[in-house]
C-alpha positions as a LaTeX table, in Angstrom:
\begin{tabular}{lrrr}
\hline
Residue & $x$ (\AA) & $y$ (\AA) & $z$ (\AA) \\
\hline
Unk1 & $-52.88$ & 44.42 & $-51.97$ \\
Unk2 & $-53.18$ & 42.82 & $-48.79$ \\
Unk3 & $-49.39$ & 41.76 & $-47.05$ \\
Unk4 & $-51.35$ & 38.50 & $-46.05$ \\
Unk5 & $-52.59$ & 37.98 & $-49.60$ \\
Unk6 & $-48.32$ & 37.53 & $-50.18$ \\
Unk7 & $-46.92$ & 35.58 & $-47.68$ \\
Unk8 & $-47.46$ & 32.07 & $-48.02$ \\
Unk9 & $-49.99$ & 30.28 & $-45.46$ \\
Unk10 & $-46.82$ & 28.52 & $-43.98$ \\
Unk11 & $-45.14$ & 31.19 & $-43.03$ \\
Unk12 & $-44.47$ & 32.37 & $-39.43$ \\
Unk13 & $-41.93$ & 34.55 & $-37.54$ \\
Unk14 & $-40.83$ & 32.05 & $-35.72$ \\
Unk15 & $-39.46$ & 30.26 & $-38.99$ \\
Unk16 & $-38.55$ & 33.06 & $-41.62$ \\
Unk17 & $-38.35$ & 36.23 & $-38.80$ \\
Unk18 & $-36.35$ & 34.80 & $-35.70$ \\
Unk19 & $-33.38$ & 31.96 & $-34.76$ \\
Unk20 & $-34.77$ & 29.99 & $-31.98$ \\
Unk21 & $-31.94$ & 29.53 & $-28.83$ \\
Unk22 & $-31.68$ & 27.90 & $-25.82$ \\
Unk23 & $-34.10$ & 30.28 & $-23.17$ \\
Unk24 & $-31.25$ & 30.65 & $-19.96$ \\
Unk25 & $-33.72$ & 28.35 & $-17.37$ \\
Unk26 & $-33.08$ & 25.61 & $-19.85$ \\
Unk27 & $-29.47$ & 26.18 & $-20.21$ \\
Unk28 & $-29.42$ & 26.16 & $-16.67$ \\
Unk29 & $-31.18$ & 22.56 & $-16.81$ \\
Unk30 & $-28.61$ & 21.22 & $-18.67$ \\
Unk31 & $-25.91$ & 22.60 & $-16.30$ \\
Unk32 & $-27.62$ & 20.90 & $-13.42$ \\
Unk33 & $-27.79$ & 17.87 & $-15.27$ \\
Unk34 & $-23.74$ & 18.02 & $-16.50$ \\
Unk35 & $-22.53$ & 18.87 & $-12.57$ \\
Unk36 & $-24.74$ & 15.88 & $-10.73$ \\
Unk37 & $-23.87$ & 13.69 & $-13.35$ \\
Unk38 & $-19.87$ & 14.33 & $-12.98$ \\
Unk39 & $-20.46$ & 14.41 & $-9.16$ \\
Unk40 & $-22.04$ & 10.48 & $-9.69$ \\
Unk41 & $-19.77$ & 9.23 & $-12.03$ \\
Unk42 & $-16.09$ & 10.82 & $-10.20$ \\
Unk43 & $-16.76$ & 8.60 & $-6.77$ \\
Unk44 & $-17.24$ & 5.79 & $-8.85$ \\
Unk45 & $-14.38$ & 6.51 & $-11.08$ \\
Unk46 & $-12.13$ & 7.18 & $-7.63$ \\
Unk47 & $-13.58$ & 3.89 & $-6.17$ \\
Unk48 & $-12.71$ & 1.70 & $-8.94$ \\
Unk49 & $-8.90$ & 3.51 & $-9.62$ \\
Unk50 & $-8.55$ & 2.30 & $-5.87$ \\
Unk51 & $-10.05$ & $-1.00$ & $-6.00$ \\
Unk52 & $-7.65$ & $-1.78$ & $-8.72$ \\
Unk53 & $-4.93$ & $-0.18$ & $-6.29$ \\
Unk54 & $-5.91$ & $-2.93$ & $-3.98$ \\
Unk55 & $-6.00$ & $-5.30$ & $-6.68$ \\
Unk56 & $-2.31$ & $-5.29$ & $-7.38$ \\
Unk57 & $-0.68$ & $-4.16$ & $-4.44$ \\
Unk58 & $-2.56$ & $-7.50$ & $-2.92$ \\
Unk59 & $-1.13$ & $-9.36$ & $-5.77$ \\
Unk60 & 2.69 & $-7.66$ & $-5.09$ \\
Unk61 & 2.15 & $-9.04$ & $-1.32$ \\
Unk62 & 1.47 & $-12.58$ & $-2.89$ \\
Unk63 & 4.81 & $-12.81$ & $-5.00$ \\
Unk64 & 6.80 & $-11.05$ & $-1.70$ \\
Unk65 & 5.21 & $-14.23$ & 0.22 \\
Unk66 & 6.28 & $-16.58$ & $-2.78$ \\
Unk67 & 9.67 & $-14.92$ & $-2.44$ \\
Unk68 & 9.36 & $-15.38$ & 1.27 \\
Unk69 & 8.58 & $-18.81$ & 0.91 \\
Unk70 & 12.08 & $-19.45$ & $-1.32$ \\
Unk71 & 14.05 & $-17.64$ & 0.81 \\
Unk72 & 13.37 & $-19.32$ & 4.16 \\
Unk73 & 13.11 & $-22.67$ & 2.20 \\
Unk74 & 16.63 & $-22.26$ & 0.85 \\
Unk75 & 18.01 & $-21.18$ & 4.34 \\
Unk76 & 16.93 & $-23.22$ & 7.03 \\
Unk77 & 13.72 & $-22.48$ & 7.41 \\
Unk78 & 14.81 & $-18.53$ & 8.56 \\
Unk79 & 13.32 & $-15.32$ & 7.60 \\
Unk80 & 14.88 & $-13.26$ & 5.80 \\
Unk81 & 16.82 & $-10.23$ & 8.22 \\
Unk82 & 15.05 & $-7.30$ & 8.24 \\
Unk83 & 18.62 & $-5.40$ & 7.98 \\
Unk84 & 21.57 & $-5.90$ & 8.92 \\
Unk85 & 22.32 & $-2.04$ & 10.31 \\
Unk86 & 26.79 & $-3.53$ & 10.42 \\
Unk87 & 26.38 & $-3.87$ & 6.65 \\
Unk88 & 25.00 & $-0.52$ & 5.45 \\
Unk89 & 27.14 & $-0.64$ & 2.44 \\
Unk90 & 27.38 & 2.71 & 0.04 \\
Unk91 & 24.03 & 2.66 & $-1.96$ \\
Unk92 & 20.54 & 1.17 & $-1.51$ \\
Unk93 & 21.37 & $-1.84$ & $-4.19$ \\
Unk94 & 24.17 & $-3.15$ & $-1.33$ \\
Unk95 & 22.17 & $-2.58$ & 1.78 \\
Unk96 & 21.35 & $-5.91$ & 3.75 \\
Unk97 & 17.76 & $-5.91$ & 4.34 \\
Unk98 & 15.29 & $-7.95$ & 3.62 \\
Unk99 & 13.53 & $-6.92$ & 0.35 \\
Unk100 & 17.25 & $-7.06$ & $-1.38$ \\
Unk101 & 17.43 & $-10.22$ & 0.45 \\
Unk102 & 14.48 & $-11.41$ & $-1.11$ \\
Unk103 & 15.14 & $-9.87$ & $-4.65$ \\
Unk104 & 18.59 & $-11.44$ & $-5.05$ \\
Unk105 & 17.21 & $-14.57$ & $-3.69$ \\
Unk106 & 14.91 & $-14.56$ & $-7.04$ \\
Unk107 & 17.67 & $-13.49$ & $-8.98$ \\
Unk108 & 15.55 & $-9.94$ & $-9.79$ \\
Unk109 & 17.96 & $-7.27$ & $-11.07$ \\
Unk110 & 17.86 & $-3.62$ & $-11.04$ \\
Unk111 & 18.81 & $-1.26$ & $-12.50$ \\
Unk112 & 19.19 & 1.58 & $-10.19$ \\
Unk113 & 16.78 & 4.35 & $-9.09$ \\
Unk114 & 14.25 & 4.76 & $-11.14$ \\
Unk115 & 11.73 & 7.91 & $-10.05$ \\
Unk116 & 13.74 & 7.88 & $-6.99$ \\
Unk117 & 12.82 & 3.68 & $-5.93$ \\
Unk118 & 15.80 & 1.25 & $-6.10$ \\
Unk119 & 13.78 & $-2.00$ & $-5.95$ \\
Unk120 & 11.47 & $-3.67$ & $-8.58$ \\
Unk121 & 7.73 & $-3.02$ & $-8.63$ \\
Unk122 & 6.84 & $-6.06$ & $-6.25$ \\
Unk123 & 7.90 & $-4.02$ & $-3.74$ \\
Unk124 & 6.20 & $-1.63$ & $-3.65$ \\
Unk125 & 2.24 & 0.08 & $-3.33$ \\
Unk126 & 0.68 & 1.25 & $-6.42$ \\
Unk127 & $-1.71$ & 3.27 & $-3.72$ \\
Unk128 & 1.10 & 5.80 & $-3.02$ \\
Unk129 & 1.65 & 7.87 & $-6.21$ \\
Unk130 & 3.85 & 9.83 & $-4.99$ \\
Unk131 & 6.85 & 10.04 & $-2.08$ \\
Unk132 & 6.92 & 6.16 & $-1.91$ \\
Unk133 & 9.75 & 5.35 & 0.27 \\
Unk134 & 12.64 & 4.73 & $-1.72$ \\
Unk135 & 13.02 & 0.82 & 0.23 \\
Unk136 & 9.65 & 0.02 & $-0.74$ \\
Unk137 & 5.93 & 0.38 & 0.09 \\
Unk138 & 5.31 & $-2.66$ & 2.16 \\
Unk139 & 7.06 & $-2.98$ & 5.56 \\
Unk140 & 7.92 & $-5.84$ & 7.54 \\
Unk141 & 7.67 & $-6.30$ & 10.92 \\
Unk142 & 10.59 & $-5.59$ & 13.29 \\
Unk143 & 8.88 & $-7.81$ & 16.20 \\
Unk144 & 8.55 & $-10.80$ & 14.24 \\
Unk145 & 11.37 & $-10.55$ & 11.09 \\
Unk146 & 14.69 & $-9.64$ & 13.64 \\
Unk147 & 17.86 & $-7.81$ & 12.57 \\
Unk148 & 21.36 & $-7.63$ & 13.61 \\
Unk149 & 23.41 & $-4.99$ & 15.40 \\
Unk150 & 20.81 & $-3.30$ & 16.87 \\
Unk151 & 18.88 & $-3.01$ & 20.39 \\
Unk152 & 18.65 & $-6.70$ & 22.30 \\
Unk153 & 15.43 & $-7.44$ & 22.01 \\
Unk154 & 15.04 & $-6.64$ & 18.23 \\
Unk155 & 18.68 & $-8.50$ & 17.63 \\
Unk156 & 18.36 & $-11.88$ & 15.78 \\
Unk157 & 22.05 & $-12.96$ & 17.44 \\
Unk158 & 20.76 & $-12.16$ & 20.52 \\
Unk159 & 17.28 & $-13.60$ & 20.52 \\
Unk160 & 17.84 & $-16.97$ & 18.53 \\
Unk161 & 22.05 & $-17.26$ & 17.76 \\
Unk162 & 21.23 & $-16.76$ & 14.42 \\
Unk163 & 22.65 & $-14.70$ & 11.58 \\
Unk164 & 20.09 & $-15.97$ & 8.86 \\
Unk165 & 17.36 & $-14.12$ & 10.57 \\
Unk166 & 14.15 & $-15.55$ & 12.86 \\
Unk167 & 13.36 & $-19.22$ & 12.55 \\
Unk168 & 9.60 & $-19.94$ & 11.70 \\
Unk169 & 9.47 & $-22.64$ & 14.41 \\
Unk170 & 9.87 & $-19.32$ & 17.15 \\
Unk171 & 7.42 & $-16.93$ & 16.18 \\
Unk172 & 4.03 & $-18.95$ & 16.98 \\
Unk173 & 0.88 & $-20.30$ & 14.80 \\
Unk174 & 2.15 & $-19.26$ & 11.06 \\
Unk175 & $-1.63$ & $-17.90$ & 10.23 \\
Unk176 & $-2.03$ & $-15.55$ & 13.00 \\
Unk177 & 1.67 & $-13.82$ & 12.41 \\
Unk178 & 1.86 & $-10.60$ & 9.96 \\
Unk179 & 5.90 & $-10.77$ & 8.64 \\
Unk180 & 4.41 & $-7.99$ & 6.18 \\
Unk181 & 1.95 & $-4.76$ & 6.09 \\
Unk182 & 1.13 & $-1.92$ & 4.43 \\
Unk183 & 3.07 & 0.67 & 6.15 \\
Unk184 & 3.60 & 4.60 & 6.67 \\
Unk185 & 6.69 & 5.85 & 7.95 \\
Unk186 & 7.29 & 7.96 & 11.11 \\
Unk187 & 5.12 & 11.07 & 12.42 \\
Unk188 & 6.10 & 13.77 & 10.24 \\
Unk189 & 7.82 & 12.15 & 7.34 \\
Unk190 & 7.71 & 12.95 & 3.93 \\
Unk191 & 7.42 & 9.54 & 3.06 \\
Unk192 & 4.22 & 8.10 & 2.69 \\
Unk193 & 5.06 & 4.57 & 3.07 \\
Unk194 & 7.85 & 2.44 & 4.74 \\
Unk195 & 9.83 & 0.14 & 4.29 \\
Unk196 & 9.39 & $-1.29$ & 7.98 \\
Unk197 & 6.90 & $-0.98$ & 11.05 \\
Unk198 & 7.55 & $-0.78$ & 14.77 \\
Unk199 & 5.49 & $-4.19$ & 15.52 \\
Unk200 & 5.40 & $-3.51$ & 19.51 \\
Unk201 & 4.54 & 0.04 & 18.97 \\
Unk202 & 1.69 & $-0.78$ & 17.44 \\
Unk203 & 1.11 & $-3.57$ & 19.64 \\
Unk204 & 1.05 & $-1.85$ & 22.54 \\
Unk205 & $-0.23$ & 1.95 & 21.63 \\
Unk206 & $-2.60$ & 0.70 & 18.18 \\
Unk207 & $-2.82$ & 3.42 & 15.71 \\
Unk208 & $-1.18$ & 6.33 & 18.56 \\
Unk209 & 1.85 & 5.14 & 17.78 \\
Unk210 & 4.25 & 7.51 & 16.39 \\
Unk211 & 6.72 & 5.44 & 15.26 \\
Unk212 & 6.29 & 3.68 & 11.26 \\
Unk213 & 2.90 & 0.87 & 11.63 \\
Unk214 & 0.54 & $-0.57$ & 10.00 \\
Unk215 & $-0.79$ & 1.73 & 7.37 \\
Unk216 & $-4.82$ & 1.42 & 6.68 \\
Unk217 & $-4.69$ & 3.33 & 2.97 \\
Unk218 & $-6.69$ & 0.55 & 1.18 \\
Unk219 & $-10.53$ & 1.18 & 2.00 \\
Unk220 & $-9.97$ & 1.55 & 5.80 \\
Unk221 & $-7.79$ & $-1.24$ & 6.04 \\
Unk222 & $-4.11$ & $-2.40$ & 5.95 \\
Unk223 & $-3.30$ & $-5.37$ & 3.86 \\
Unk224 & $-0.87$ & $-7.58$ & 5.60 \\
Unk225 & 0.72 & $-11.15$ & 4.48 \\
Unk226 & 1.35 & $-13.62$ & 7.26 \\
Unk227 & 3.68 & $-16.31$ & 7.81 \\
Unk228 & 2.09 & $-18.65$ & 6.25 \\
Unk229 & 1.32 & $-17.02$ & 2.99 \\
Unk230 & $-2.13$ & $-16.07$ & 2.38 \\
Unk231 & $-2.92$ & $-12.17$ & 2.50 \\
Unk232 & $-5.47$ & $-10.05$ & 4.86 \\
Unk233 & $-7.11$ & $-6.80$ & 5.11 \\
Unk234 & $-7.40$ & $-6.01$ & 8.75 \\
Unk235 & $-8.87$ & $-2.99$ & 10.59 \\
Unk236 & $-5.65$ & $-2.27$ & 12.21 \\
Unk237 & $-7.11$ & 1.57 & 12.95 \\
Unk238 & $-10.01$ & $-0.09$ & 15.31 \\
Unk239 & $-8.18$ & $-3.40$ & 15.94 \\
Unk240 & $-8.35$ & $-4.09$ & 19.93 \\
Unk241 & $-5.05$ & $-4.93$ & 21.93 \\
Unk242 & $-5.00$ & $-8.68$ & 22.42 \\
Unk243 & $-5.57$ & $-8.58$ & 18.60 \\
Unk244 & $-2.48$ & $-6.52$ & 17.99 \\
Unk245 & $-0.61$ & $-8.77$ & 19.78 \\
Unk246 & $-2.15$ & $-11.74$ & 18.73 \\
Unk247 & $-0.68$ & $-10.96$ & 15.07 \\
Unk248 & 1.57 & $-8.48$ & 15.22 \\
Unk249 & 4.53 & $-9.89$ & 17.94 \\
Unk250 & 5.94 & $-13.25$ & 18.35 \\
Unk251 & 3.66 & $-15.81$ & 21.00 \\
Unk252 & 7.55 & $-15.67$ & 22.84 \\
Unk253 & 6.86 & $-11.93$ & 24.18 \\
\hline
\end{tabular}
């Protein structure tokens, strides 16, 4: 009898003789395919994680400038000291500068260091994940928000006879003055923010300066609330000098 005579006239190796598999040039295929489509979607992925970064650390500068608001309301129309280096005191919660100045103003408590940061959230930059300086993410500026104790020309009691800190009416047109920025610490720190910047550093040397500034970390620019309360991104990395001064000292220097 003929084998072909058995077999029924549907059968073929391919179906009854042999598994069929993926040949390696289409496996390949789909391995291309897998790699360009996770090299697409993880800039987007990164570029959205960051624009929600910006998101909240622009609404954390918003409530500091509410809190900024209260403060110099409630004290004669004075900003807030950026510290007061005579009053160190024995831990962070005690020291006299101004983001505890601003928190007890609100009546915001806390509890202690928590990951290593004393103050609440508001304070700080949810763009630094890690090594956030332990006084917060946002600094203020030392040209325009005075302490005490320290050099003359940064010295509130020196400048204005004050203790409560700089008076609005002495610092120039409210819109054009940053009190706060997104800030890195200086040259060589381990800290990747700050709590302060060196406003006639950068002023007078831009983005050379090795002492803490203006810190661009949110797409190429640093976002910075002024005197008067709204918020800004500004190129502070390509910003030209009469613009540095323009926001970033008082119209008095």
């Amino acid at each position: 009898m003929n084998i072909v005579q058995i077999l029924p006239p549907s059968w073929s190796p391919a179906k009854h003789g042999r598994k069929s598999g993926f040949t390696l040039i289409e496996l390949l295929v789909v391995i291309a395919i897998i790699v360009l489509l996770a090299l697409i979607a993880f800039p987007m992925a990164q570029r959205m994680i960051a624009s929600g970064q910006t998101a909240k650390a622009t609404g954390n500068l918003r409530q500091i400038g509410v809190l900024m608001a209260s403060y110099t309301g409630d004290n004669n129309n004075c900003l807030p000291l950026l510290i007061d280096w005579r009053q160190l005191g024995s831990s962070p919660d005690n020291l006299q500068f101004w983001q505890n100045l601003l928190r007890r103003q609100a009546g915001l408590a806390t509890s202690g260091p928590v990951n290593g940061l004393w103050l609440p959230q508001t304070f700080y930059d949810p763009a630094v994940t890690k090594n956030q300086h332990p006084w917060g993410g946002f600094g203020g500026n030392d040209s325009i928000m005075l302490g005490l104790g320290t050099l003359p020309e940064i010295d509130c009691g020196v400048q204005f006879g004050s203790s409560r800190g700089t008076p609005l009416s002495r610092i120039g047109s409210p819109g054009k003055k940053v009190l706060v920025a997104t800030a890195k610490d200086v040259e060589g720190s381990s800290w990747k923010s700050s709590w302060y910047f060196h406003g006639l550093g950068y002023a007078s040397q831009g983005d050379k300066s090795s002492l803490p500034k203006p810190d661009a970390r949110h797409a190429g620019k640093a976002l910075c609330l002024f005197a008067d309360g709204h918020t800004e991104a500004l190129d502070v990395a390509n910003m030209s000098a009469a613009d540095r001064r323009k926001y970033f000292l008082r119209d008095e220097n």
